[in-house]
C-alpha positions in Angstrom: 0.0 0.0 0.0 1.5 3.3 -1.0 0.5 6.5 -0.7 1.5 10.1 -2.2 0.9 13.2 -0.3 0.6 16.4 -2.2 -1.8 19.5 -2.5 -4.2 19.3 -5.3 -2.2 20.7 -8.8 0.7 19.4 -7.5 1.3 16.7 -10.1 0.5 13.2 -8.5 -1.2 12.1 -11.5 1.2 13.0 -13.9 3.9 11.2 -11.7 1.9 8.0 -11.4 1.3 8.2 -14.9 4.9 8.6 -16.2 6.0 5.8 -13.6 4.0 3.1 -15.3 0.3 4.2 -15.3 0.3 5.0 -18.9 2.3 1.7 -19.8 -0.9 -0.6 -17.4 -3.5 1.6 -19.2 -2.3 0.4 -22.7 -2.0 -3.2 -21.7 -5.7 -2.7 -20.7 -6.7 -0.8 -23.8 -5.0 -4.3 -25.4 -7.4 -6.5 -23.3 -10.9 -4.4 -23.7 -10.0 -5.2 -27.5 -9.6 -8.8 -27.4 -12.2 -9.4 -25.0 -15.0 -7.4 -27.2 -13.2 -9.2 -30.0 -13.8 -12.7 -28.0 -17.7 -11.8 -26.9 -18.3 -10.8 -30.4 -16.9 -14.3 -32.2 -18.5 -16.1 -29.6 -20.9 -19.3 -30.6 -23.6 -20.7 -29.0 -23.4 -21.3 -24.9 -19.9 -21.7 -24.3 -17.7 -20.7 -21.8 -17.6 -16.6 -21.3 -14.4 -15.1 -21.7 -13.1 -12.7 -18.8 -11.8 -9.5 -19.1 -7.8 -9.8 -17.9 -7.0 -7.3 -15.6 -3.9 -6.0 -14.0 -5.5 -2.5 -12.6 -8.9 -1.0 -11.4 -10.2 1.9 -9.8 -12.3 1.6 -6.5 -14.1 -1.0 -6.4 -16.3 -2.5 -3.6 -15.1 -5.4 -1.7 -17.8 -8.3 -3.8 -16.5 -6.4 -6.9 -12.7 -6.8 -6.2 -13.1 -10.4 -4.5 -15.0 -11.4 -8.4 -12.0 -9.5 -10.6 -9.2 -11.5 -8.3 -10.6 -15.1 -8.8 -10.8 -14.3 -12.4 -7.1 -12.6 -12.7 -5.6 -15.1 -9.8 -2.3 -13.4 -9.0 -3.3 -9.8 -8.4 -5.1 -7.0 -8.8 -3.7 -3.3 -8.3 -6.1 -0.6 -7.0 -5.3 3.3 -7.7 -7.0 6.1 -7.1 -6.0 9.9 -7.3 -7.8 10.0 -3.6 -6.8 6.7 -1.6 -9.2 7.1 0.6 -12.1 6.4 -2.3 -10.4 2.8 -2.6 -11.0 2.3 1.5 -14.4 3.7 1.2 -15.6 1.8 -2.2 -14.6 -1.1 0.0 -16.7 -0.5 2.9 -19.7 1.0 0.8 -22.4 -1.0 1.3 -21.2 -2.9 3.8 -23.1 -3.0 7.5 -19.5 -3.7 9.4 -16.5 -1.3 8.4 -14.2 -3.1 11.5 -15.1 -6.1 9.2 -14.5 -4.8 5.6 -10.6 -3.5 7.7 -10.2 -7.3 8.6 -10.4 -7.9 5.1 -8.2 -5.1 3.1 -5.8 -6.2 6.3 -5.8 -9.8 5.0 -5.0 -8.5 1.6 -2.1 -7.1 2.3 -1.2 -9.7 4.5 -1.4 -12.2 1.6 -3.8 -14.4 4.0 -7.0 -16.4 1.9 -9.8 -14.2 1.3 -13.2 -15.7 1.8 -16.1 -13.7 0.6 -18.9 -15.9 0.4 -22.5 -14.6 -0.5 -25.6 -16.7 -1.0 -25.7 -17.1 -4.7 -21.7 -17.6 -4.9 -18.6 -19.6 -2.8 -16.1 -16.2 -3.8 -12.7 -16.8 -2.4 -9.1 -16.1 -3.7 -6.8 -18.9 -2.1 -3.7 -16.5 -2.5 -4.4 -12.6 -2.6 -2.0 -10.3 -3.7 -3.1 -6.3 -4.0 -1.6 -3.2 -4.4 -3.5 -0.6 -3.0 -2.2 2.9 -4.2 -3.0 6.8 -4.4 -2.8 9.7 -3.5 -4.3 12.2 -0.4 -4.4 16.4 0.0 -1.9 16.9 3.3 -5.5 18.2 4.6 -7.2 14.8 4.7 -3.7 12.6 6.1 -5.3 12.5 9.1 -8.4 10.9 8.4 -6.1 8.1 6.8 -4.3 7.4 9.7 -7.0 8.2 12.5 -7.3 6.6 15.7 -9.2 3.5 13.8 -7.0 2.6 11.0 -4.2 2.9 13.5 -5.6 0.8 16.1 -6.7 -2.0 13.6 -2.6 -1.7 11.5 -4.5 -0.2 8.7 -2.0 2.9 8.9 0.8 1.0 9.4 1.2 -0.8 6.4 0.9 2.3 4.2 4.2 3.8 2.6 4.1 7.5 2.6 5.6 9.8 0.5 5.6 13.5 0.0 6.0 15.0 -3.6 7.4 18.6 -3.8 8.2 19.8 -6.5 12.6 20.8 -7.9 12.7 24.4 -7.2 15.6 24.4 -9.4 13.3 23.4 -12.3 11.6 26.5 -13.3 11.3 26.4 -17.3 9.7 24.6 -19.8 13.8 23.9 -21.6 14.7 22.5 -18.4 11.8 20.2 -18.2 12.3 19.3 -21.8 16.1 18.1 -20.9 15.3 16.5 -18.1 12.6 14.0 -19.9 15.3 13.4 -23.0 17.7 12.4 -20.2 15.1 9.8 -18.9 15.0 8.5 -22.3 18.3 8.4 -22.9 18.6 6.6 -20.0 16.2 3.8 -20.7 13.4 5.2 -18.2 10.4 4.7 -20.4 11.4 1.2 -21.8 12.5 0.0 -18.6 9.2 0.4 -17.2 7.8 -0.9 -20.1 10.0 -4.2 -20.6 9.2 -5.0 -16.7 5.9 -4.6 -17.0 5.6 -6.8 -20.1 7.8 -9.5 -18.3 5.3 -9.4 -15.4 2.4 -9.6 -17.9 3.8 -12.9 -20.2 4.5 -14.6 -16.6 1.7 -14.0 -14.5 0.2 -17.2 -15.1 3.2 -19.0 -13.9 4.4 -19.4 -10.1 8.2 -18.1 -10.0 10.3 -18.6 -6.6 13.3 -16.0 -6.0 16.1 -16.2 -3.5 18.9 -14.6 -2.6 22.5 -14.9 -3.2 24.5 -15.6 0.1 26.2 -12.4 0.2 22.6 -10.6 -0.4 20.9 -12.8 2.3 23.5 -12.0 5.1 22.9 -8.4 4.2 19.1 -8.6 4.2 19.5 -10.4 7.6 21.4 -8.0 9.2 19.2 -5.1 8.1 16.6 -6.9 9.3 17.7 -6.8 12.5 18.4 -3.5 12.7 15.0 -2.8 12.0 13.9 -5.3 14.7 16.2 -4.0 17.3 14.7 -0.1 16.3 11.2 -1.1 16.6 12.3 -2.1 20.3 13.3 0.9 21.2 10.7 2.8 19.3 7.3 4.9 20.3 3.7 2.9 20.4 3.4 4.2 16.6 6.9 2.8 15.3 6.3 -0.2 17.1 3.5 -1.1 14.6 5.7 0.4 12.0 8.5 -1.7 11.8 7.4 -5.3 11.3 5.5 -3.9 8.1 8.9 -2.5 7.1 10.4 -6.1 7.7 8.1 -7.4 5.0 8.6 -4.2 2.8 11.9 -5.6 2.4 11.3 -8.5 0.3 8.6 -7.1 -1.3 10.7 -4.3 -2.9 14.0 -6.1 -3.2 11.7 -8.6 -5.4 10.3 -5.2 -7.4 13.9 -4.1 -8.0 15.2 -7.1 -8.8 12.8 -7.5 -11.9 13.5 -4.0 -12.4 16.9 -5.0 -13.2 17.4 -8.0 -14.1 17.0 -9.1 -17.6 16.3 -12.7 -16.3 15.0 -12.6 -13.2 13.5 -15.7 -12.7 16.8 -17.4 -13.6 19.2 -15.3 -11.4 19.5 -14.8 -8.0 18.7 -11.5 -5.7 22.1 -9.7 -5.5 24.2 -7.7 -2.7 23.5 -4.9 -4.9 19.7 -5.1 -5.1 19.4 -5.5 -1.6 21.5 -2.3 -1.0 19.5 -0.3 -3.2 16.8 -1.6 -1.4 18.2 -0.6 2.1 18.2 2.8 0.5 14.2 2.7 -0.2 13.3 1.5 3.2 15.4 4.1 4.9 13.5 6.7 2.7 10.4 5.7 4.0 11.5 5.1 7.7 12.2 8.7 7.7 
């Protein structure tokens, strides 16, 4: 779960969009076309096709529970306003506390049972990716005294965007996106995203190399040994953290690797990945 705090005009669309939003919105453009293409041609009363599906917007809890047992390993929520993904959950919905059980278990990878009483809906192994945005004016009712008492607000990753001061001109701007491209930035995104998309049907197991799990350990640790030591509020912090770890030294490691699922997570990863955790443990 990731959130981006900026003031409204501030550019957290456009950001979202450049780091892969534009790239998951064509893939899905790809999909709406072969799906209508696939209702169209259809014959008689055969099996329906489903709509793949990598990202959606808010969605209500019977919605998202349907869209995951179709696209089985994940589904990623946005939202320009994070809170409307926590609320689209809980709409309709007698028991919120309930409803924050369930986006808990989500995150938490733990089977999702959704039951209702024209359909057995459950997803054995959940994966997804809540992200958005929130106005600095409404951070508090993300992390109020409920979503931190039930671990909701611990598991979020928050960042602020502000923008380069030194960045004033249109030329600037213009330099900066040709060094992106020179750089690979666009294709990167793109050729990582397309490896995730060709292999999501498959299981893949990653591990790390020795020298990257000694250094993973000890980091670990270090994390463990802080949340000791911490406030009430870090103490709930930390373990998510902990788990952060993997999670993004798996991102990064498909980020660079051109074949992940053959090599091993290196030293290097995991210290780049060191570097993103101590970003957000700011």
């Amino acid at each position: 779960m990731e959130c981006l705090i900026c003031k409204s005009g501030d550019g957290k669309t456009p950001l979202m969009m450049e780091t892969g939003g534009k790239n998951l919105n064509d893939f899905h453009n790809q999909w709406d076309i072969k799906y209508q293409n696939a209702i169209n041609s259809q014959d008689g009363e055969g099996k329906k096709p489903y709509l793949k599906r990598l990202l959606s917007n808010s969605l209500t809890l019977k919605i998202l529970t349907e869209l995951h047992t179709k696209n089985t390993l994940g589904i990623r929520i946005y939202s320009n306003e994070v809170l409307m993904c926590i609320e689209g959950m809980v709409q309709f919905n007698k028991s919120k506390s309930a409803v924050l059980a369930k986006i808990l278990s989500l995150w938490s990878g733990v089977r999702l049972d959704n039951p209702t009483m024209q359909s057995d809906r459950r997803v054995a192994n959940p994966y997804v990716c809540l992200m958005g945005g929130i106005q600095p004016a409404l951070l508090d009712k993300l992390l109020n005294e409920t979503h931190q008492q039930a671990g909701l607000a611990a598991r979020f990753l928050l960042s602020f965007v502000e923008e380069n001061p030194e960045i004033t001109t249109k030329a600037e701007r213009d330099r900066l996106g040709q060094e992106k491209e020179r750089l690979g930035g666009s294709s990167l995104i793109n050729n990582f995203l397309q490896r995730l998309v060709d292999n999501r049907d498959g299981a893949h197991t990653s591990q790390y190399d020795e020298k990257a799990g000694l250094l993973m350990g000890e980091f670990e640790d270090s994390l463990k040994r802080k949340r000791k030591q911490g406030s009430e509020a870090e103490n709930a912090v930390y373990p998510k953290l902990v788990t952060y770890c993997h999670r993004l030294a798996l991102l990064i490691h498909y980020l660079r690797e051109s074949d992940p699922e053959r090599n091993s997570i290196s030293s290097i990863t995991v210290q780049s990945t060191i570097k993103l955790i101590e970003f957000y443990e700011q």
